[in-house]
N, CA, C and O of each residue as an XYZ file, in Angstrom:
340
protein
N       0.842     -1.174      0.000
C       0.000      0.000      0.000
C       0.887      1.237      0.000
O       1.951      1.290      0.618
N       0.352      2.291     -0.778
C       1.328      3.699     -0.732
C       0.808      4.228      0.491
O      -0.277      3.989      1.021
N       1.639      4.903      0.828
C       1.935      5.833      2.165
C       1.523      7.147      1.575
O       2.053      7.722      0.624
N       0.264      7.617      2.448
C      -0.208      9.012      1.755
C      -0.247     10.199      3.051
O      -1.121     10.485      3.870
N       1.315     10.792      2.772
C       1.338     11.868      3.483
C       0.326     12.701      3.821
O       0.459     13.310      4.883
N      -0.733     12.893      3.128
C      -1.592     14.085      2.904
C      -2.935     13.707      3.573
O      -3.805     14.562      3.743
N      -3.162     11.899      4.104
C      -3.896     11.862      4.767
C      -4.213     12.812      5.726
O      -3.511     13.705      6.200
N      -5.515     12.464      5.978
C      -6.362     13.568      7.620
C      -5.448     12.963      8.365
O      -4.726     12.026      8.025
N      -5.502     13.705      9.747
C      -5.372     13.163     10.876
C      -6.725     12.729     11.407
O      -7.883     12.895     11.024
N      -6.020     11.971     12.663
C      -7.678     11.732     13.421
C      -8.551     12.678     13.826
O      -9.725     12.358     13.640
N      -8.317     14.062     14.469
C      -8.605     15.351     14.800
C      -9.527     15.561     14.179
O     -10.651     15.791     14.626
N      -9.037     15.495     12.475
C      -9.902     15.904     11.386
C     -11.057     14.898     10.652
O     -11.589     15.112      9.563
N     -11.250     13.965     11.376
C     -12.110     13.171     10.821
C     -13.355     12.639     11.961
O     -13.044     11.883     12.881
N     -14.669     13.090     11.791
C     -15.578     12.823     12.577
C     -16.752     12.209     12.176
O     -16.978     12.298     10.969
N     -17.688     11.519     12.951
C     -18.936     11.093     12.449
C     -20.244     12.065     11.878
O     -20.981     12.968     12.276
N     -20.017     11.297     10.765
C     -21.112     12.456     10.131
C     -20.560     12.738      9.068
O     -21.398     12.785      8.167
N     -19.259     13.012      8.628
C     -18.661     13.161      7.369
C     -18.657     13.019      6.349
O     -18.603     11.791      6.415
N     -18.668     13.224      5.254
C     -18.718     12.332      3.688
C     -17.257     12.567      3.490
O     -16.677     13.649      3.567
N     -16.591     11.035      3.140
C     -14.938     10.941      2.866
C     -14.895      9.818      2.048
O     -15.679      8.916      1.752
N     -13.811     10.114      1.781
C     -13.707      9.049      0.262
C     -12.546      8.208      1.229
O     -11.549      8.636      1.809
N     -13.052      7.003      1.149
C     -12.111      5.779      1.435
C     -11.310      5.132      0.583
O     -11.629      5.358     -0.584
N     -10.313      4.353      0.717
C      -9.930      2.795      0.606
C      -9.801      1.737      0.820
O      -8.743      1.457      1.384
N     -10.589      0.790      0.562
C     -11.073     -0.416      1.232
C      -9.480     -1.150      0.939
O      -8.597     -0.822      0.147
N      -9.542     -2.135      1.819
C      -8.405     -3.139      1.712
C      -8.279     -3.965      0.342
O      -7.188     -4.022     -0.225
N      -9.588     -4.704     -0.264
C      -9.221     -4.918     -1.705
C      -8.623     -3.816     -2.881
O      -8.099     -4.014     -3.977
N      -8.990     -2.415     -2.042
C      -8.733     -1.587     -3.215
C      -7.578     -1.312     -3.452
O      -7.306     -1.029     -4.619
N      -6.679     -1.301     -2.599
C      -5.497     -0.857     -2.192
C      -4.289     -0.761     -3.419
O      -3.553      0.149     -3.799
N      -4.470     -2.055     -3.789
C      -3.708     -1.963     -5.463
C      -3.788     -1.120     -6.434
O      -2.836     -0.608     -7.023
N      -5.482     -0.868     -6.727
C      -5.870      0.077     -7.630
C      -5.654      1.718     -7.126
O      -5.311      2.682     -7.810
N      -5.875      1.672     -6.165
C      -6.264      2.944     -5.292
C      -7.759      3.436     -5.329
O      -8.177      4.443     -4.755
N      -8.506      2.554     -6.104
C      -9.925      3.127     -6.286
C     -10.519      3.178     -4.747
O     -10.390      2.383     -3.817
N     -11.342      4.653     -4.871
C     -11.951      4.766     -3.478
C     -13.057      4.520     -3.595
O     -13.577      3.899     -4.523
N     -13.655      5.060     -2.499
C     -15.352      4.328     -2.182
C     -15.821      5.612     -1.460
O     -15.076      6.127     -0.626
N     -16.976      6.127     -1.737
C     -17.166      7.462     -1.372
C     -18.704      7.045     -0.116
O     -19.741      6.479     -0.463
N     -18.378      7.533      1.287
C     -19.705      7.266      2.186
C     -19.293      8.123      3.512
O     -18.240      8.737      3.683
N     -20.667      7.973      4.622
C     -20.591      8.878      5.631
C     -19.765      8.415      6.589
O     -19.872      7.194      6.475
N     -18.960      8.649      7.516
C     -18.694      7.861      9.091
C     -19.378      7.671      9.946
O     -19.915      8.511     10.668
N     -19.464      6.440      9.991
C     -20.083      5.517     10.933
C     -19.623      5.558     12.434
O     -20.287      5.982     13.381
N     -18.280      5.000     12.466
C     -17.317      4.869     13.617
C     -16.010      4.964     13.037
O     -15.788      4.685     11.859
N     -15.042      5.401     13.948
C     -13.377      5.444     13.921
C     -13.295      4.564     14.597
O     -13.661      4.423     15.764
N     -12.766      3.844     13.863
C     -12.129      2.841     14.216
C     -10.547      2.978     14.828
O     -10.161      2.820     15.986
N      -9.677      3.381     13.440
C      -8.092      3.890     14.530
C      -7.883      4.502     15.764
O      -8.730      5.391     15.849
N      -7.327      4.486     16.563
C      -6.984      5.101     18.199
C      -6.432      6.022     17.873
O      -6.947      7.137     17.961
N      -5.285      5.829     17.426
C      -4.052      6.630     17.668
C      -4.491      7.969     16.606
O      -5.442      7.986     15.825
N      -3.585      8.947     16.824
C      -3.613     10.093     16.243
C      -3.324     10.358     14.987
O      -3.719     11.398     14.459
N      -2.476      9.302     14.240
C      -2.359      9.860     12.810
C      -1.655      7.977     12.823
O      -1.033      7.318     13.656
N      -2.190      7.702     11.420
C      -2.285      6.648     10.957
C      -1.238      6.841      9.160
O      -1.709      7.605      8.317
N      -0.165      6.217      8.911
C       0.638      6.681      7.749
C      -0.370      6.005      6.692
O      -0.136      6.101      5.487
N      -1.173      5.518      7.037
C      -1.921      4.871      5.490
C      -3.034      5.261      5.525
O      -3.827      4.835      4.686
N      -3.471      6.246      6.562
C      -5.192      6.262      6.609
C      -5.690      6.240      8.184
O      -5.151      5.666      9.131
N      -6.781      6.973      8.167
C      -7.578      6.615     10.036
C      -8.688      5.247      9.236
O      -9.338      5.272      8.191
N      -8.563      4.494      9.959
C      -9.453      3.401      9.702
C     -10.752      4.197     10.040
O     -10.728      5.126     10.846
N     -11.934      3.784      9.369
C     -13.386      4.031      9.524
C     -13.968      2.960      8.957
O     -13.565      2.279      8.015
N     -15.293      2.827      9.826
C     -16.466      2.083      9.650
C     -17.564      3.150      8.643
O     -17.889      4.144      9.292
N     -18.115      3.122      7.351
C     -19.304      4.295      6.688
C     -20.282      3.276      7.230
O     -20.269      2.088      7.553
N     -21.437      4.636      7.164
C     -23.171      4.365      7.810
C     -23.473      2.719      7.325
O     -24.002      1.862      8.033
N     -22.731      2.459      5.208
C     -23.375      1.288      5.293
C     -22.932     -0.300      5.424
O     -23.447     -1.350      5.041
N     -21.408      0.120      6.344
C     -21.242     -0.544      7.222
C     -19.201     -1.203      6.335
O     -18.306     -1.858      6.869
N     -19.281     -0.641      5.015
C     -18.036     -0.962      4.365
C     -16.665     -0.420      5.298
O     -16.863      0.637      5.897
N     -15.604     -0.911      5.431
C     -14.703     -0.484      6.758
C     -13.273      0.113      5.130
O     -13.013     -0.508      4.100
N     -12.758      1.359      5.582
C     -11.944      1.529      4.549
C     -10.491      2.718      5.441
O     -10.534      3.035      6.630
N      -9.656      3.038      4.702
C      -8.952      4.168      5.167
C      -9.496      5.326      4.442
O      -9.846      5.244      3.265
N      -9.580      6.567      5.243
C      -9.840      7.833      4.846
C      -8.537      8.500      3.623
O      -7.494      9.004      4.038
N      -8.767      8.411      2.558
C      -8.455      9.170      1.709
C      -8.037     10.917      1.574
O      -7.020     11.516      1.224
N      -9.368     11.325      2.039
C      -9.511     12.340      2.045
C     -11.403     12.709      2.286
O     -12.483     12.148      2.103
N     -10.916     13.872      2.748
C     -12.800     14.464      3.444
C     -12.996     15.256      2.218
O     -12.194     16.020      1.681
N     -14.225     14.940      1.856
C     -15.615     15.356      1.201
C     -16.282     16.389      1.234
O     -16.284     17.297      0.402
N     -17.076     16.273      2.511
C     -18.290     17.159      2.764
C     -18.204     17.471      4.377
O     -18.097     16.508      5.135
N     -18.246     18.665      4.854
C     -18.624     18.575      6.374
C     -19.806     17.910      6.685
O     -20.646     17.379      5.960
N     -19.703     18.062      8.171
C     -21.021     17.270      8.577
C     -22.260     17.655      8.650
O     -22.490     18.695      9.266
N     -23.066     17.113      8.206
C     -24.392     17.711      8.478
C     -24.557     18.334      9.575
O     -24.375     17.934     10.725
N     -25.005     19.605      9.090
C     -25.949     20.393     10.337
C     -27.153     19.011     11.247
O     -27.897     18.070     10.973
N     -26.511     19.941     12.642
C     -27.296     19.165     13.773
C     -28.894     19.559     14.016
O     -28.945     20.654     14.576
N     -30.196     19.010     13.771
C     -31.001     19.527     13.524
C     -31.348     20.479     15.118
O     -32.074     21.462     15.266
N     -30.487     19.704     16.178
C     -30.521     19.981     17.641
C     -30.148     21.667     17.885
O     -30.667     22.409     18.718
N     -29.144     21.987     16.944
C     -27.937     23.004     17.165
C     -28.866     24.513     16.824
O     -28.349     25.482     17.378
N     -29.428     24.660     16.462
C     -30.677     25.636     15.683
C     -31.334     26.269     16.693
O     -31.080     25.988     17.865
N     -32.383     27.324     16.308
C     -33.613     26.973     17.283
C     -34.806     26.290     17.298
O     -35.284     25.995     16.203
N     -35.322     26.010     18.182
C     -36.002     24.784     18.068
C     -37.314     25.432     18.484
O     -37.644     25.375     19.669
N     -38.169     26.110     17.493
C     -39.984     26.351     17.647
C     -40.439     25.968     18.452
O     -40.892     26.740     19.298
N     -40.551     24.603     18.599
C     -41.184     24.445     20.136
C     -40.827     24.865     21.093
O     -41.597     24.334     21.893
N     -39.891     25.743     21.893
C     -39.270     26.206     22.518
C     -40.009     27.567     22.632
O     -39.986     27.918     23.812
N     -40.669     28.480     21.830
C     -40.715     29.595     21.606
C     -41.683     30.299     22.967
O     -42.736     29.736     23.267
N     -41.462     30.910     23.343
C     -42.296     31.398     23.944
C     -43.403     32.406     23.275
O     -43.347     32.971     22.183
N     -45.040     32.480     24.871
C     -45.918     32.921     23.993
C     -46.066     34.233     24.526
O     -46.831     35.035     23.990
């Protein structure tokens, strides 16, 4: 497998994300696989091939590179029912 300096760190990679992976069969080709984070899997802080992740539909790959931030929290807003009368 190539060693990709330019990977995220762990810091930079959270649930909720859209990131383009590499699954372990892919590794030869380098073809990625594009999905959300599920779980982090890696511990440690910076990984030379990738932070391992679990995506939502359950494929386990190294982070490539990030995508999309995370979806807005529908929580984080204000919330109407809340409003006073």
């Amino acid at each position: 497998m190539k060693t990709d300096r330019n990977s995220p760190q762990r810091s930079a990679v959270a649930i909720g994300l859209t990131v383009d992976v590499i699954q372990k069969e892919d590794q030869g080709s380098g073809k990625r696989t594009r999905g959300i984070v599920k779980e982090i899997l890696t511990k440690s802080l910076s990984h030379p091939h990738g932070i391992k992740v679990r995506l939502a539909d359950g494929r386990v790959g190294r982070v490539a590179a990030i995508i999309g931030d995370k979806p807005a929290d529908p929580d984080d807003g204000p919330d109407s029912t809340t409003q006073r009368k």
